[in-house]
C-alpha positions, 0 to 999 in steps of 0.5 A: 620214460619217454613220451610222445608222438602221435596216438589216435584210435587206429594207431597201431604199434610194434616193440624193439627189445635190445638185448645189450651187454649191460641192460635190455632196451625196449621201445614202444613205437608207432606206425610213423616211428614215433618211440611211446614208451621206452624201458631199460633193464640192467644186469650184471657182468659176471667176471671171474678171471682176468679176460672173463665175461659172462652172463647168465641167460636166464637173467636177459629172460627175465629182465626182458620180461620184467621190461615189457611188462612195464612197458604193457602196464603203463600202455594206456591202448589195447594191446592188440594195437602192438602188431610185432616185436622183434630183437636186436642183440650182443653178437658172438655171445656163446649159449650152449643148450642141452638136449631140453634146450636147457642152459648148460653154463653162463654165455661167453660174450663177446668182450671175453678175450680167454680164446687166443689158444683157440685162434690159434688152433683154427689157423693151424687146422683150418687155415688163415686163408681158407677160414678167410674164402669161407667166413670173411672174417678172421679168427679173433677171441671175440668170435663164437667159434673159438669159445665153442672151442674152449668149452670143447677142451677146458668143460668137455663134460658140458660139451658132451651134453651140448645139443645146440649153441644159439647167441643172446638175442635167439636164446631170448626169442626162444624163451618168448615162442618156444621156436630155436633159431638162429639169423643169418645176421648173428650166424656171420659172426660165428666164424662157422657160417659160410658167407658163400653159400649162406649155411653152416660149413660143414668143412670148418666143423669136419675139420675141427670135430664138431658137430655141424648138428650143434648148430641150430636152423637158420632164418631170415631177420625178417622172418615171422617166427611165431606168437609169443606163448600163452605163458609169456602173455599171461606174464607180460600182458602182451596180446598172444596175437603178437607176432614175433620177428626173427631180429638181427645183432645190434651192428645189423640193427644198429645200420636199419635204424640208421637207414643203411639200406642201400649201396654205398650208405656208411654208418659212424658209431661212436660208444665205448668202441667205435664202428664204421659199417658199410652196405654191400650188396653182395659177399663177393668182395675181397677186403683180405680180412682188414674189415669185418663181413657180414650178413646184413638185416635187410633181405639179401644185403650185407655189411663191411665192419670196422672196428676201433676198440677205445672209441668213446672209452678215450674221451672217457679216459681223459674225462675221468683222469683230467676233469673227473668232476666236470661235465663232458659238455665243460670239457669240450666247451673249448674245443672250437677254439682250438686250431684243425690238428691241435696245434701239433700234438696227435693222440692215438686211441690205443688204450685197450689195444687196436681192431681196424687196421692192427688187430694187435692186443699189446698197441698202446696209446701216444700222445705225440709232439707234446710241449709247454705251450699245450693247454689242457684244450689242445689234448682234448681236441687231439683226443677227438682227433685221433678217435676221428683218425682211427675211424678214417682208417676203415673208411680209407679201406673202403675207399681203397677197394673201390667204394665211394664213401660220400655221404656217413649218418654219424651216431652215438657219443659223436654226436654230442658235441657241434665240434666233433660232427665237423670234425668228421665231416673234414676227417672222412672229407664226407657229409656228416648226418645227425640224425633227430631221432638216435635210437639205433639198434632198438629203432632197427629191431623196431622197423624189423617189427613192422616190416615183419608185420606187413606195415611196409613192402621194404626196410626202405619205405619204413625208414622213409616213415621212421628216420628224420635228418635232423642237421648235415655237416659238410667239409671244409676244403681247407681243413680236409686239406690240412687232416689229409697230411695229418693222417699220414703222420697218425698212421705212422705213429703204429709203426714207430711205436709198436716195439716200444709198446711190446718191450713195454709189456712186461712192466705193465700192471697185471 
């Protein structure tokens, strides 16, 4: 737990939840955007199949409520102080609801990959291009529509007693208010929202004999959508007073929390997966389904989303193959000794397949232009490297549809290592922030919170407040001269490798 900041007798506050897909998150933060007190709940996976992933949502509910719980009985202050709560949550989950609003099976997460029939079936019924003028986003099995879909085929008995579908984060807000909605933030990733006119299409659902009544009442991810109930009060110790804020998903939230508000503004993320995630001000640009296309959290914004799928999960790979019983810290002590493109060996962070630019399952990882001379140092680099290069493909793309990318708030495991900040700042040849305060997607459902609340007139002035830069990074000339000509090498790598890596299909382990 951590404990800090500024508490005086006036001192008003608002909770962030995080619904994530391991644990729930939840912040206590002040009105200068101080984190008070923070708890983490986790939950398990339930993954019965090859591709399987699910989650029982009744147990998100009651982690959640053990969490703020916790959190209200080591709150020292009234709880009448803590003003709003708000919500960042897993995108593209599948919770199918009964005509109660009861739960009818497990959520399908984002991660389960069971769809690809599915996919297939909606650019057969819908068209590429057309799903493409509707949702800006192409059909991939992460997405809710084809899970919706595959219930509607392999369970046509739960189907049938399916009266709404919400994602994670909503079924959690509902179980809190009693109110069933969805925001517009989440609805984008459903692959059955129409980005053009901001309301379910009616179109897609005609077309693929669904119900567009399934779908529940869109808001706002500002909008106030109530208290939470005398039940959940009784249980909690939370005031019924406290105003609940509709919330937005995690890569929404995740972009407030690191002060994404305005043309141009750019976020890296750096997990298991990466994230490149842009502000646009409008759903009428065409990036041909290359990058994702969302609505953002913020009032009438949106965001362009690229994705590489081994992020994090590289680094952790090589950690965990190559010096299990070292620190990450000890495996990157050397990584500054280690000359711009490691002296001549590329890695392409293909573990897990590709997202941005190559939606393609069967690509695997390289490590390309190996020799004797290599010490364990230059791999490790070249890892940071291409995870960098990987990343620099979204943002060539936005760069390529005219937007100027100058300035990127880099989060997550990209910002452990001093290295690696200056790594980025010469790869995307950009000013690299670190924030000083990394809270993301729980620091974004926060501001939610007190925006919601009336704290602020904008997102803007609360991030003023709340998000400090803690140190910037700038390109080296020479090094984003060197990178340049090394990108070009990486991205050809896909192309030279991406029939050996199909052919190599058939002798892999299951």
């Amino acid at each position: 737990m951590l404990m800090q900041g500024n508490r005086g007798a006036d001192m008003k506050y608002v909770i962030g939840v995080d619904l994530g897909t391991s644990a729930v998150k939840l912040l206590l933060v002040n009105q200068v955007g101080d984190v008070v007190q923070e708890v983490e709940k986790s939950y398990p996976l339930i993954q019965e199949k090859t591709g399987y992933s699910e989650q029982d949502p009744k147990v998100w509910v009651e982690q959640t409520v053990a969490g703020l719980s916790d959190l209200i009985k080591d709150f020292d202050e009234d709880p009448k102080k803590i003003e709003g709560i708000s919500f960042s949550g897993q995108m593209h989950g599948l919770v199918l609801l009964d005509e109660h609003h009861d739960v009818l099976r497990n959520a399908i997460l984002w991660n389960d990959t069971r769809t690809t029939e599915q996919c297939q079936q909606i650019y057969d019924r819908v068209g590429e291009a057309r799903l493409l003028d509707i949702t800006k986003n192409p059909a991939l099995e992460g997405f809710t529509l084809p899970k919706l879909l595959w219930v509607k085929e392999y369970e046509p008995e739960i189907y049938e007693k399916a009266h709404k579908f919400v994602l994670p984060k909503d079924y959690l807000r509902y179980k809190l208010t009693g109110k069933l909605q969805m925001e517009y933030a989440d609805a984008a990733g459903t692959l059955l929202f129409d980005m053009n006119t901001r309301s379910w299409s009616r179109e897609i659902c005609d077309v693929l004999d669904i119900d567009v009544n399934l779908c529940p009442e869109l808001i706002a991810s500002h909008d106030e959508v109530g208290e939470v109930t005398s039940k959940v009060a009784k249980r909690t110790g939370l005031a019924k007073e406290t105003l609940v804020i509709a919330g937005a998903s995690d890569n929404a939230c995740g972009a407030i929390g690191s002060g994404i508000l305005a043309h141009g503004e750019t976020l890296c993320s750096i997990g298991t997966s990466g994230v490149v995630l842009s502000y646009e001000s409008s759903s009428d640009k065409d990036f041909k389904g290359k990058v994702h296309y969302f609505n953002h959290g913020a009032p009438d914004a949106y965001y362009t989303m690229g994705v590489t799928l081994a992020a994090g999960y590289s680094l952790s790979w090589f950690k965990k193959v190559f010096a299990e019983d070292e620190t990450f810290e000890e495996l990157l002590s050397e990584v500054g000794t280690v000359p711009v493109g490691s002296n001549g060996l590329i890695f392409t962070p293909y573990l897990i397949g590709e997202r941005t630019p190559h939606a393609d399952a069967s690509i695997r990882a390289s490590f390309i232009g190996m020799d004797g001379s290599h010490q364990r140092k230059d791999f490790v680099r070249a890892v940071l490297e291409g995870i960098t290069f990987s990343l620099n493909e979204s943002i060539e793309i936005f760069r390529e549809h005219g937007k100027v990318i100058d300035t990127i708030v880099s989060t997550g495991g990209g910002t452990k290592n001093e290295d690696w900040l200056q790594m980025q700042a010469d790869i995307f040849d950009a000013k690299i922030i670190k924030l000083s305060s990394e809270q993301g997607a729980g620091m974004g459902a926060a501001m939610l919170a007190a925006y919601g609340s009336g704290w602020y007139d904008s997102l803007q002035e609360c991030a003023e407040d709340f998000l400090r830069v803690e140190k910037e990074y700038f390109p080296d000339p020479h090094s984003v001269r060197i990178y340049r000509e090394l990108f070009v090498l990486y991205k050809d790598i896909y192309n030279q490798t991406e029939q050996i890596n199909t052919k190599l299909l058939k002798y892999r382990s299951k």
